[in-house]
N, C-alpha and C positions, 0 to 999 in steps of 0.2 A: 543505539536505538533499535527496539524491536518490534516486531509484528505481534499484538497481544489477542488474547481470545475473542475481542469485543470487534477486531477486524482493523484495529487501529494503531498507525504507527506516530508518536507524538517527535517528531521531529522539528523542533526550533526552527523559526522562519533565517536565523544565524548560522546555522547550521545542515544547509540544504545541500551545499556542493559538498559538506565533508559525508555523509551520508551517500551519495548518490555517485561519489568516485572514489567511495573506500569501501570495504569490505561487508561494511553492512547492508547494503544494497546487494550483493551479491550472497551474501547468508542468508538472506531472506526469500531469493528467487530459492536457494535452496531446498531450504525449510519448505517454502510450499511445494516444491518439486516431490518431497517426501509424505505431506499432506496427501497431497491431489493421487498419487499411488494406491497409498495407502487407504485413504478416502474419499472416492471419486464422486461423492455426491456433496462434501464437506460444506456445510456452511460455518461461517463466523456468527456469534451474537446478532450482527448488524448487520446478519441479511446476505453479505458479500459472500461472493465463492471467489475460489481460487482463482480464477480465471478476472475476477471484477480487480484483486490486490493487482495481479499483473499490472491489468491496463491502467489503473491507478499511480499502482509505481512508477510505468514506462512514463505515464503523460506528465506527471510531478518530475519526474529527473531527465526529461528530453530540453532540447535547448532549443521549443519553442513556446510560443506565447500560453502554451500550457504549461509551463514550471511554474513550480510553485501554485499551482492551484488544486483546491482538493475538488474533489468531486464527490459530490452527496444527492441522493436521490431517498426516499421513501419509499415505507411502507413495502414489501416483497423484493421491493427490488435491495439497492444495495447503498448503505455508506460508506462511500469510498474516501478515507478521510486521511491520508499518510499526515498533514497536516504540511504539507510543506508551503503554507502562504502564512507571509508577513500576515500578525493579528494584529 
């Protein structure tokens, strides 16, 4: 599963803990680690900066009542959409 230009990581609602305690999770703080460097004002398609995937990823792969839930806002601000909730 990866982080794509549109700011979106399409991660199966099945597929949450394999994601979030394996290495993909961890490629992708990379990834943005060399983004946000390299491009410190970078946004995605949808708005999100580096900084919006973080909080994204952290709240989708923490072990509370936020797993599995995306987080989507509009319009400048950002969609925050890993997709990690049951559809």
């Amino acid at each position: 599963y990866r982080l794509n230009e549109s700011g979106n990581i399409n991660v199966p609602p099945g597929a949450t803990d394999l994601f979030c305690n394996g290495l993909c999770f961890k490629e992708t703080h990379v990834m943005l680690d060399c983004v946000e460097k390299l491009l410190s004002n970078f946004n995605f398609y949808n708005k999100a900066t580096v900084k919006d995937i973080r909080k994204a990823l952290n709240s989708g792969c923490s072990y509370t009542s936020q797993r599995r839930m995306a987080t989507g806002v509009g319009d400048g601000e950002a969609y925050l959409t890993p997709h990690l909730i049951p559809q």
